[in-house]
C-alpha angles and dihedrals in degrees: 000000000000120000115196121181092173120083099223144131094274137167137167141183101281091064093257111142150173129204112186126178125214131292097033128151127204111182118178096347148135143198124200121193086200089183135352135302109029120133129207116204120182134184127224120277096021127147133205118196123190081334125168113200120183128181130197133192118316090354129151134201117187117189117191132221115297100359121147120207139197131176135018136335126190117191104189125204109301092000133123135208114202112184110180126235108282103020118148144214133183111192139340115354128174123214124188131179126164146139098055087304124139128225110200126177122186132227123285090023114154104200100184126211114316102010109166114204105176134153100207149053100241093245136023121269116200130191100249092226117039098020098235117162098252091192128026129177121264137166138279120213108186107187133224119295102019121155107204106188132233105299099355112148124229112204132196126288100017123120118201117206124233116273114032150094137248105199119238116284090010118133120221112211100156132028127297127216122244120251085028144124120228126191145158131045102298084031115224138182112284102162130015126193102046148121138184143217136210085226150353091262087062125098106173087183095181096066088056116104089212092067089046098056087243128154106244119247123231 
């Protein structure tokens, strides 16, 4: 295993590498290459706060431009973990992908304090009798411009679509519509035909339906 507590271009003989662009911060973090393989690309401007970052065999972690992170990543054996230029976070968030699964989060994302993201169950889970795999691990695509609440959870095989919100302490088990509010545990569509802004002085005109020549939702 490699440890590193510095952000900086980096590579060793087992093929991990990292490639880091300029104005980065990295406070109170660390970074493990826990096999071979792995690559760690990050954009400029980006900060990493009390962060734990591990790497397994073949994985990959893309930050984009400006993000600020805070909390822990897990990038499993032949996963991948994309998070888009911008994105937020304020405390606390876990990350898991493992089992050959994808995590991607889009640009302008705001993820609040204890989000969980993660593409699997934790453990396996088999049916008794004939020995069939009841919950594999699958991907999570979470689209440009979601705001996921303080502790809302994020399982495997869902997509969200850009735009909307997933209310605080709810738990997202199946795919959520773009420009909606989900709440609850399962969380479920209370609200369709929104958007939302970080301040008053924002106009994130794209996200609008009006601006997409879409019919609005009640």
């Amino acid at each position: 295993m490699r440890l590193l507590t510095a952000l900086s271009n980096y590579s060793d003989d087992s093929n991990n590498k990292m490639i880091v662009e300029d104005g980065c911060k990295f406070d109170r973090s660390r970074i493990s290459f826990r096999e071979s393989g792995s690559i760690v690309s990050v954009g400029k401007n980006v900060c990493f706060y009390n962060c734990d970052i591990r790497l397994g065999k073949n994985s990959k972690l893309y930050v984009g431009d400006g993000a600020s992170i805070d909390g822990r990543i897990d990038v499993g054996f032949n996963s991948s973990v994309y998070i888009g230029r911008g994105v937020t976070v304020t405390k606390r968030l876990l990350i898991r992908a493992v089992e050959s699964t994808t995590i991607k989060i889009g640009d302008d994302c705001i993820i609040a304090s204890d989000v969980s993201i993660r593409t699997n169950d934790g453990h396996i889970i088999y049916d008794a009798t004939t020995r069939e795999r009841l919950n594999p691990s699958a991907p999570i695509d979470i689209e440009d411009h979601v705001w996921l609440c303080d502790e809302c959870m994020v399982f495997k095989g869902v997509t969200i679509g850009q735009a909307s919100v997933i209310a605080a302490r709810s738990i997202v088990t199946k795919s959520v519509d773009r420009n909606s509010i989900y709440a609850g545990a399962p969380a479920k569509k209370v609200r369709g035909g929104v958007t939302w802004e970080r301040d008053v002085k924002t106009v994130s005109e794209r996200f609008y339906l009006a601006s997409l020549s879409l019919p609005q939702e009640e």
